[in-house]
VMD Tcl script that draws the C-alpha trace (Angstrom):
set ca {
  {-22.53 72.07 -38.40}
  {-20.63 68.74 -39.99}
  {-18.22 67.59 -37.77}
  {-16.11 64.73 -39.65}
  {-12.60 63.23 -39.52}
  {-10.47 62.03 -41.87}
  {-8.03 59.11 -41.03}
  {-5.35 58.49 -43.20}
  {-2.93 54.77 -42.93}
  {-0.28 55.13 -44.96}
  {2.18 52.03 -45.22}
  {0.93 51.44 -41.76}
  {1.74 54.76 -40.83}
  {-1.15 56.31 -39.00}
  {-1.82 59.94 -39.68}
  {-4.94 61.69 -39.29}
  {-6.75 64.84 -41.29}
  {-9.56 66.14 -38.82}
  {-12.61 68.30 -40.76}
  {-13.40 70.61 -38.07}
  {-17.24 72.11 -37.84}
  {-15.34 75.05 -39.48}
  {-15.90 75.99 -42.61}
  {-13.73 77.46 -45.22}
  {-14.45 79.08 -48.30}
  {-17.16 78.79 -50.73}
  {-15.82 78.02 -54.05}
  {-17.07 80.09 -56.97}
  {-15.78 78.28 -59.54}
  {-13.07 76.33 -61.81}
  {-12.35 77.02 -65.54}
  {-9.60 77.53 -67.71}
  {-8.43 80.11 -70.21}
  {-10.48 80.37 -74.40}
  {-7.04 82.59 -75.31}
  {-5.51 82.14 -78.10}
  {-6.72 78.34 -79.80}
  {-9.74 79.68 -81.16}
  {-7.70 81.30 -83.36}
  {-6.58 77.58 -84.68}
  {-9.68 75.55 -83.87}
  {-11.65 77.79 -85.92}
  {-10.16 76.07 -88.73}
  {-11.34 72.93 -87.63}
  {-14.19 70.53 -88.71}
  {-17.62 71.96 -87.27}
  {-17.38 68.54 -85.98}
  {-14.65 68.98 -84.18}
  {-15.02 72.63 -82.64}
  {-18.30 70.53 -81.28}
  {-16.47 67.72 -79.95}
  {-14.50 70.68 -77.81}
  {-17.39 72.27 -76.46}
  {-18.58 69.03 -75.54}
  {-15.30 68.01 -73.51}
  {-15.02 71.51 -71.95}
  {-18.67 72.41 -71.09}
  {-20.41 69.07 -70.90}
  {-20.28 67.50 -66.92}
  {-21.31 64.35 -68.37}
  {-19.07 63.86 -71.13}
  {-16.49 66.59 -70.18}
  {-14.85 68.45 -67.50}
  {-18.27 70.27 -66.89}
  {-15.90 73.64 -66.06}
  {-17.77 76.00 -64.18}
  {-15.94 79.31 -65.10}
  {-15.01 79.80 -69.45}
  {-12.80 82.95 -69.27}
  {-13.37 84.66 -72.55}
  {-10.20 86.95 -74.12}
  {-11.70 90.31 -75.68}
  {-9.01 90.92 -78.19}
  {-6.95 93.91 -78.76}
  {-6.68 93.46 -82.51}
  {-3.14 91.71 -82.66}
  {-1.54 95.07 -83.57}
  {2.03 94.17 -83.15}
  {1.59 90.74 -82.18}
  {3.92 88.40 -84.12}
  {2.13 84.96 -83.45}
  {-1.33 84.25 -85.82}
  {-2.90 82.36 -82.79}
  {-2.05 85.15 -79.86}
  {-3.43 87.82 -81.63}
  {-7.04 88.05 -81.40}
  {-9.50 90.41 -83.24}
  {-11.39 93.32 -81.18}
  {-14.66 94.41 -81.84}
  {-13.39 98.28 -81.18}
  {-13.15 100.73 -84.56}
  {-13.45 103.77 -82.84}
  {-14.88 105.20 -79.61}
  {-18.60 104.12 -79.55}
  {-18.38 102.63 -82.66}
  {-18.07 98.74 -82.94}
  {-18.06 95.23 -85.52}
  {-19.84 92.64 -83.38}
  {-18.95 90.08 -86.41}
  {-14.99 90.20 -85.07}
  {-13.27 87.50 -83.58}
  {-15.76 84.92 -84.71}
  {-12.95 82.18 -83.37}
  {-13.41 83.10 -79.89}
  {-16.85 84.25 -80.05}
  {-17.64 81.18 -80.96}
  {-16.77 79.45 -78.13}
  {-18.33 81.98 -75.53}
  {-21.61 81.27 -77.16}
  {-21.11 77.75 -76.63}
  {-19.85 78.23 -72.93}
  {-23.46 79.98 -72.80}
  {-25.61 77.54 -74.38}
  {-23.94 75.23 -71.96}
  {-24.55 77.33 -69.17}
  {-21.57 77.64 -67.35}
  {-22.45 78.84 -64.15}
  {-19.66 81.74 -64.56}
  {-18.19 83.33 -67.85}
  {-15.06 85.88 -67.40}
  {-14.02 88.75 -69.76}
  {-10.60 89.13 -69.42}
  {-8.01 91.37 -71.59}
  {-4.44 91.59 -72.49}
  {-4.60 94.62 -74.45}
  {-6.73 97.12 -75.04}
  {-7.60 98.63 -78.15}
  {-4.28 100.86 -80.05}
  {-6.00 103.72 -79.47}
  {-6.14 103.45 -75.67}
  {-1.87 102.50 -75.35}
  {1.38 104.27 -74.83}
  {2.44 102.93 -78.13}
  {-0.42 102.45 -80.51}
  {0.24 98.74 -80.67}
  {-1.26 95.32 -78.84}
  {2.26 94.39 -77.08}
  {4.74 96.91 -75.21}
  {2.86 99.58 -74.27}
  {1.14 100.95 -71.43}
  {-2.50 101.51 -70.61}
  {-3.14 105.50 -71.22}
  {-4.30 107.28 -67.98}
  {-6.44 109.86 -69.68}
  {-8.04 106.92 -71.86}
  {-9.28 104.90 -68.46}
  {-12.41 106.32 -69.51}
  {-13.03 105.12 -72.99}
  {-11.46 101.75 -72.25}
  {-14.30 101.29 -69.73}
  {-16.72 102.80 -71.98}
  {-15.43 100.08 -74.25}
  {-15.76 96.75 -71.64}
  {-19.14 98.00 -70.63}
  {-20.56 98.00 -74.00}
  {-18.97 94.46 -75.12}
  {-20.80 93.32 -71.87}
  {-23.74 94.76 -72.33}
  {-23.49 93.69 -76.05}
  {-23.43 89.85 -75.00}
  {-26.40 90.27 -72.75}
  {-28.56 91.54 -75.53}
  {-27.34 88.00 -76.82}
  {-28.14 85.54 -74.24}
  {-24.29 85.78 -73.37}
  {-24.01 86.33 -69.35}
  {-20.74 87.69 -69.04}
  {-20.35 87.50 -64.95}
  {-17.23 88.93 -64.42}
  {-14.69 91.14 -65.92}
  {-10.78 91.11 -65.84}
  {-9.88 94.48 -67.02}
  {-5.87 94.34 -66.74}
  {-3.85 90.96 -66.76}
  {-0.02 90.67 -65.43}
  {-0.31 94.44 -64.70}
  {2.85 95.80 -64.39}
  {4.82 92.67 -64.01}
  {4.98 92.02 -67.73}
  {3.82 94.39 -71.12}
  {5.37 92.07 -73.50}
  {7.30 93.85 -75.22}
  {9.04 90.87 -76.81}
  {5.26 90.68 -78.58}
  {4.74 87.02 -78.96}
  {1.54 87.93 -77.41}
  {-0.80 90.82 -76.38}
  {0.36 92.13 -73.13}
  {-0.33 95.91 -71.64}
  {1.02 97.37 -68.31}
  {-1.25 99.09 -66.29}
  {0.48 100.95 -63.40}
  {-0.27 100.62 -59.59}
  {-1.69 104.19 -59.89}
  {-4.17 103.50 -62.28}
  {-5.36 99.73 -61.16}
  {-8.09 101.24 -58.44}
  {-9.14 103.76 -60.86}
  {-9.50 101.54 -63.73}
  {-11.72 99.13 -61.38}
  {-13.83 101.54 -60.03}
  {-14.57 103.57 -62.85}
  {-15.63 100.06 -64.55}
  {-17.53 98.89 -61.75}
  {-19.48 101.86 -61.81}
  {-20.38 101.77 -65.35}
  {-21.57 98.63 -65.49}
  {-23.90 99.64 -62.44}
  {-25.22 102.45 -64.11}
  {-25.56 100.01 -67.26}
  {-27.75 97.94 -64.81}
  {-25.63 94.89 -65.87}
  {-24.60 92.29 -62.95}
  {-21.34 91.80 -63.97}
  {-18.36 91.90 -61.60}
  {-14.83 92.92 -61.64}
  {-11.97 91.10 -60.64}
  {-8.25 92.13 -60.79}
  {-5.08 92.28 -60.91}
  {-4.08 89.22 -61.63}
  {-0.12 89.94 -60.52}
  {1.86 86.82 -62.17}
  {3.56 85.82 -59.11}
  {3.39 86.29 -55.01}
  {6.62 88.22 -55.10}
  {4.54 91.07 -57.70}
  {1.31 90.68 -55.09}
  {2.41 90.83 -52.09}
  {4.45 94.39 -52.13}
  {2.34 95.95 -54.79}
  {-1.41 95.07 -53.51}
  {-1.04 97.92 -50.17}
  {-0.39 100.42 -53.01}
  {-3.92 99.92 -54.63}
  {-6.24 97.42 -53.44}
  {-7.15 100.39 -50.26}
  {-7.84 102.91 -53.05}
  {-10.45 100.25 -54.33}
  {-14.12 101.52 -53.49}
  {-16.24 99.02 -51.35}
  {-18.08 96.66 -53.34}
  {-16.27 97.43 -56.51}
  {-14.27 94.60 -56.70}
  {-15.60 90.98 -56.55}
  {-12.21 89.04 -56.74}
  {-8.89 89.96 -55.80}
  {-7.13 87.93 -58.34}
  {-3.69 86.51 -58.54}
  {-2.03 84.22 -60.52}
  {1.51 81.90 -58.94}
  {3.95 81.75 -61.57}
  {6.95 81.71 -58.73}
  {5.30 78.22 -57.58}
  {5.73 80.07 -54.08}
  {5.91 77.82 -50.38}
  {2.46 77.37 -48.67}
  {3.73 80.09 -46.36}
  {3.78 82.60 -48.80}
  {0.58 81.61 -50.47}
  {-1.09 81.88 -47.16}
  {0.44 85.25 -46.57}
  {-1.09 86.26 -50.09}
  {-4.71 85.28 -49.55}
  {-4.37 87.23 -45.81}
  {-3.11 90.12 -47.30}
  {-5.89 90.26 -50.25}
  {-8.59 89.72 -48.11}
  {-7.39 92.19 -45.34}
  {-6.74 95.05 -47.81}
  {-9.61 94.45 -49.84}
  {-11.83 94.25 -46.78}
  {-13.00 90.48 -46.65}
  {-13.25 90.31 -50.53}
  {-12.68 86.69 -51.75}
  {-8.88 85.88 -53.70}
  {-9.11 83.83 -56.95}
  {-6.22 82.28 -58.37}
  {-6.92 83.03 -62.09}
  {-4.05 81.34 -64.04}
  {-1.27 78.56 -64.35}
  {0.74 76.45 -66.52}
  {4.26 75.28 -67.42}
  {5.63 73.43 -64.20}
  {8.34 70.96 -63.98}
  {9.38 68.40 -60.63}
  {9.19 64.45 -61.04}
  {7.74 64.78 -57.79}
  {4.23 66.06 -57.86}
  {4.49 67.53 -53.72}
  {8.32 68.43 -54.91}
  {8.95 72.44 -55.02}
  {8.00 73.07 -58.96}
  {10.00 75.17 -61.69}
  {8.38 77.13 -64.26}
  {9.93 76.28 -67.80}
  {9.03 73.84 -70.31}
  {8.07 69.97 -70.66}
  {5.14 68.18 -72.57}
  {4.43 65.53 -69.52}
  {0.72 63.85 -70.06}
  {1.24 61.40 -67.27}
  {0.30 61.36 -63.50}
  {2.95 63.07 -62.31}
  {2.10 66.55 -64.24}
  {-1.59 65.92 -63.16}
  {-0.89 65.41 -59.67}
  {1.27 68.61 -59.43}
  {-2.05 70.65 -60.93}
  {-4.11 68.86 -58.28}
  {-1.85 69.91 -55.14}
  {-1.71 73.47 -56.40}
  {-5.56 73.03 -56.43}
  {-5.29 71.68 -52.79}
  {-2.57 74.58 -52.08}
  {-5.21 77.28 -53.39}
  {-8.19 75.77 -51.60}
  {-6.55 75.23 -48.44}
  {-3.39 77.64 -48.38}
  {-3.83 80.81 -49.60}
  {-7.74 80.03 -48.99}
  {-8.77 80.80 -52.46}
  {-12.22 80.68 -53.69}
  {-11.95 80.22 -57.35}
  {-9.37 78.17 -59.26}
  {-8.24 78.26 -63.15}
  {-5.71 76.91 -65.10}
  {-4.14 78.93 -68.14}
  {-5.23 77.86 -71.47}
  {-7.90 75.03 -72.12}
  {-5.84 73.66 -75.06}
  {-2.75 73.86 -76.49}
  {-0.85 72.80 -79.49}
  {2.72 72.53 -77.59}
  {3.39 68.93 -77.92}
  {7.15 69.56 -78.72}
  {9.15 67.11 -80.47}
  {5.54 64.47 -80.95}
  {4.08 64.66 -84.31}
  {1.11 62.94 -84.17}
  {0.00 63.41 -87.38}
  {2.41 60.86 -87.72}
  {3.36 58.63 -83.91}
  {-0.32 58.98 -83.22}
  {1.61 57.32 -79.38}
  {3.77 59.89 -78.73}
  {0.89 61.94 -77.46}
  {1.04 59.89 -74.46}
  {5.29 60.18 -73.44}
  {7.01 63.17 -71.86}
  {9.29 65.08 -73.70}
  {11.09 68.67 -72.56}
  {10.51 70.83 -75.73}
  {6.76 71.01 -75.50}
  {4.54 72.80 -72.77}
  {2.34 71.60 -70.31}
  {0.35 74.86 -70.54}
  {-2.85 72.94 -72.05}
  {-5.63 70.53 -70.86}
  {-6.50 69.31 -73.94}
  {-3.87 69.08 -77.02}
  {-4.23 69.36 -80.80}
  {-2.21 69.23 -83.80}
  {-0.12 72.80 -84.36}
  {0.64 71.43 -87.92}
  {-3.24 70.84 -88.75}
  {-3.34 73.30 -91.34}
  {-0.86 70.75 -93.41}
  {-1.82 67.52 -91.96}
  {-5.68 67.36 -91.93}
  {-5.56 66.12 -88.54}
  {-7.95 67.10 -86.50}
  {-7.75 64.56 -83.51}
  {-7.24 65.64 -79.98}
  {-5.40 64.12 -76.86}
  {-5.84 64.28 -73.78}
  {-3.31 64.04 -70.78}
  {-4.11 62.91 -67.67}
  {-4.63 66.87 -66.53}
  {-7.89 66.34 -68.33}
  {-9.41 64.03 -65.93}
  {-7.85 64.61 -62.89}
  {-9.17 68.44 -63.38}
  {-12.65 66.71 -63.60}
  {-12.09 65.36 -60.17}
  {-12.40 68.97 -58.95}
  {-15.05 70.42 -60.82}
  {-16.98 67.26 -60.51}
  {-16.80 67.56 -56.72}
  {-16.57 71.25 -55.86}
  {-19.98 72.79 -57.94}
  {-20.28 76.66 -57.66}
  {-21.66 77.34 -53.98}
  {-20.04 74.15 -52.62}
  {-17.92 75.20 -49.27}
  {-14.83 74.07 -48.07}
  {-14.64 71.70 -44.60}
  {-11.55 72.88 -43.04}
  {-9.10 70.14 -42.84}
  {-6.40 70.08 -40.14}
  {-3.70 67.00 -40.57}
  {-0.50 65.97 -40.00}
  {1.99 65.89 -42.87}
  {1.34 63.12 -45.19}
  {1.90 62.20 -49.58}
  {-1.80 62.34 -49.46}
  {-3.78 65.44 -50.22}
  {-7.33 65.34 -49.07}
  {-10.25 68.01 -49.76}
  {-13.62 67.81 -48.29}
  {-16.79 70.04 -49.33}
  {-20.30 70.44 -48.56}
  {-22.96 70.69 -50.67}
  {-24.24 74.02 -51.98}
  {-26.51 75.98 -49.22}
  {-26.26 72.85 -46.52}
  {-23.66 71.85 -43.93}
  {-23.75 68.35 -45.10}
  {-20.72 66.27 -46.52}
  {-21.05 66.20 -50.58}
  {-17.83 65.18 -51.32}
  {-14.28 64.34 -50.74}
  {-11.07 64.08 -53.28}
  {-8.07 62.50 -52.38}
  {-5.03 61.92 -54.24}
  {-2.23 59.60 -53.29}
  {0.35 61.53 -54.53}
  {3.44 59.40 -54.05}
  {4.91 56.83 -56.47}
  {3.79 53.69 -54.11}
  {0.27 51.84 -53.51}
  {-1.27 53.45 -50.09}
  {-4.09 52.91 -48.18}
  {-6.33 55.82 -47.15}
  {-8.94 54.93 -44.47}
  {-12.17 57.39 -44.33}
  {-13.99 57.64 -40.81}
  {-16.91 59.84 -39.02}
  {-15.77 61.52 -36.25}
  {-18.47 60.53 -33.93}
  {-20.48 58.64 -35.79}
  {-20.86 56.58 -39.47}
  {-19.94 57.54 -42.70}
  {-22.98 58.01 -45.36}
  {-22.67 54.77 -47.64}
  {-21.21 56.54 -50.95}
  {-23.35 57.14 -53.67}
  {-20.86 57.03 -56.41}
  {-16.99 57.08 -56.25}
  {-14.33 57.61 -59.28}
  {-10.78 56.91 -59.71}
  {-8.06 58.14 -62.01}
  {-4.39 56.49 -62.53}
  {-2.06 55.51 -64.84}
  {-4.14 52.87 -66.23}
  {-7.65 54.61 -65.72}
  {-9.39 57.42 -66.68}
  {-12.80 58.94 -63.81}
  {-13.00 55.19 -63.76}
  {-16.19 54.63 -61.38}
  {-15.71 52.49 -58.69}
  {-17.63 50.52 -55.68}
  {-16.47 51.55 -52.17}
  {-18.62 50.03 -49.39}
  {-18.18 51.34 -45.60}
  {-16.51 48.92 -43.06}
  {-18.38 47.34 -40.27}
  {-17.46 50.37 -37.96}
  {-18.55 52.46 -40.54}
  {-14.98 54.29 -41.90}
  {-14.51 53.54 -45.60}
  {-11.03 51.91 -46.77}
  {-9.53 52.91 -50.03}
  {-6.65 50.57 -51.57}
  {-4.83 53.33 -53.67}
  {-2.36 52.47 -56.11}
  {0.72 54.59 -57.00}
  {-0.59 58.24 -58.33}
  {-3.81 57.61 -58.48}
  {-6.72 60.16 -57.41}
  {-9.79 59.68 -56.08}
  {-13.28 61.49 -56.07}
  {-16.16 59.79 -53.24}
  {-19.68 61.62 -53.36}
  {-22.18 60.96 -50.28}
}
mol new
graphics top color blue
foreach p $ca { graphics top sphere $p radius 0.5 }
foreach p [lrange $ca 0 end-1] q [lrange $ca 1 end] { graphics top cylinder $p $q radius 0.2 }
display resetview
């Protein structure tokens, strides 16, 4: 087993970040959300709807994302925003369109010619005739209709898979009880604690007898403070094997204490199954280790993209996760920036849009013509991570004394060996980080990229020292990715 340390001089500082020979995790992937822009994009160019698969799915080109989570529509009954209301495929029990929702089927086909290693059905809503009040926002999942709305997920699954579509794991509630909606902005269903281990083995079982490999995950509680006290009232009723993910989102931005206590408890009740953070968006700290706020601001610069990377590093290494997604892949929340019109603003921070998006378009599009997209620097400091951390890659457990860097080590998929490291200086001064073997030599690097204000998965050379450590003259928010 790798035994390796880390060695980190910061403004002459010495601190040190010891991989141990054990191992974490194994990561099993890092995607984003397909809710919701389809709905828009579908509008666009062909052109264009290619030039997003091609930044989403394509490693070379793209972020190479190695989970697309796919949103089975409700219908939009209710739903008061054109662009959160997606079409369903249901008519009636049994009886199905497989033409609807072209704007997000589109885009799971894609995610499938690509082959992303995993695809994820998730859902808001079900259909009408499955909730408490007949409509795609407000209501409550129907106990007695458990059964049909499983019927229902097993044969959209086993739909795709007659179409080359490998749909590897299935969300069946989202927010749970925390949030229905009601407002109806957006689809949103409560499912109660009672019914969240009956609704996941019931589906689990179907798909079995369907023969179809597809997983379930759940249930995706919006914050630690909805996990923590409401996971001992279902996740024991859970059958063994039935559940493949215990999945939880962190919309409280909670402490790494309370993160750690989340993954324990998931993995304790669930009997050793894996968590997976599933979804996140919408922070705000000018300090990217600072404790964050959930509420609005459009901020494409470092700062925003460092904050995503330590909640990456707080997943991986805090709460132990082993699968990591941000909330929506694009978004057309730019706020006050037009840039239709100030094609620059794209690239300043102001507090009236969202930074729920990794790619941004044009909301006014329809009007404008303009089809262009931007990209913030979430876009390729995300592609430090799934450039790095392939499905199957495991984590080297990193023990270190409190430093403004954040450091992640992995091995390579099926070995012990050291793949790759990412490190981000994370404070708002140059640093230098200094790389070393415990033991022995570092592996020359095979490739190395950097991202900063001023660069973009820029590659760089990196050579190892005489004594065989490898020193890395960061500037101010930068990140860095080293492959061996």
């Amino acid at each position: 087993m790798l035994v390796a340390a880390v060695v980190l001089s910061v403004l002459g500082a010495v601190s040190s970040a010891v991989i141990t020979n054990t191992t974490g995790q194994t990561i099993q992937g890092i995607g984003a959300s397909g809710a919701w822009w389809p709905n828009d994009l579908y509008f666009f160019p062909e052109s264009s709807r290619q030039e997003i698969a091609r930044l989403l799915f394509d490693p070379d080109i793209g972020l190479g994302l190695t989970d697309s989570r796919y949103n089975l529509g409700g219908g939009g009954v209710g739903v008061t925003t054109f662009a959160r209301a997606p079409e369903t495929p249901y008519i009636s029990d049994g009886v199905y369109n497989f033409s609807a929702d072209p704007q997000g089927t589109y885009f799971l086909r894609a995610a499938a010619q690509y082959k992303i290693p995993l695809i994820t059905l998730f859902v808001n809503s079900a259909p009408v005739s499955m909730t408490s009040n007949s409509q795609n926002c407000g209501g409550n999942l129907i106990t007695d209709r458990i059964p049909a709305y499983v019927q229902y997920l097993t044969d959209v699954i086993k739909y795709w898979s007659t179409q080359g579509v490998n749909i590897t794991h299935v969300s069946p509630m989202k927010w749970a009880l925390d949030n229905n909606f009601g407002s109806c902005g957006q689809e949103g269903m409560q499912v109660a604690v009672g019914q969240r281990a009956q609704v996941i083995n019931t589906l689990a079982a179907a798909l079995a007898n369907e023969g179809l490999s597809t997983r379930v995950i759940g249930d995706e509680s919006s914050t630690t403070w909805n996990f923590i006290p409401e996971a001992p009232l279902w996740l024991p009723g859970v059958t063994p094997g039935a559940l493949a993910g215990v999945a939880h989102h962190q919309y409280t931005f909670a402490g790494d204490a309370s993160i750690a206590l989340l993954g324990s408890e998931a993995r304790s009740l669930s009997g050793g199954v894996d968590s997976w953070f599933t979804e996140i968006c919408c922070n705000q700290a000018n300090n990217p280790l600072a404790t964050l706020t959930y509420g609005a601001s459009y901020d494409p610069t470092m700062v925003s993209a460092l904050r995503m990377g330590n909640l990456i590093w707080q997943s991986f290494t805090q709460a132990e996760d082993a699968h990591w997604d941000f909330w929506t892949a694009l978004s057309s929340e730019y706020g006050s920036c037009t840039p239709s019109t100030n094609a620059s603003c794209v690239n300043e921070r102001n507090y009236d849009g969202w930074d729920d998006g990794i790619i941004y378009y044009d909301p006014n599009y329809n009007t404008t013509h303009y089809y262009t997209f931007s990209l913030p620097k979430r876009f390729p400091v995300l592609k430090h991570f799934t450039s790095a951390v392939p499905v199957g890659a495991t984590l080297l457990n990193v023990t270190t004394v409190e430093t403004n860097w954040r450091v992640l080590a992995f091995t390579a998929p099926g070995t012990s060996r050291l793949s790759s490291v990412v490190a981000m200086n994370a404070q708002q001064s140059p640093s230098t980080l200094t790389l070393s073997l415990e033991g022995g030599r570092l592996a020359q690097p095979s490739r190395a990229f950097m991202t900063d204000a001023g660069g973009d998965y820029v590659p760089i050379a990196l050579s190892l020292a005489a004594n065989g450590s490898l020193v890395i003259q960061a500037p101010a928010m930068s990140i860095y990715t080293i492959f061996f």
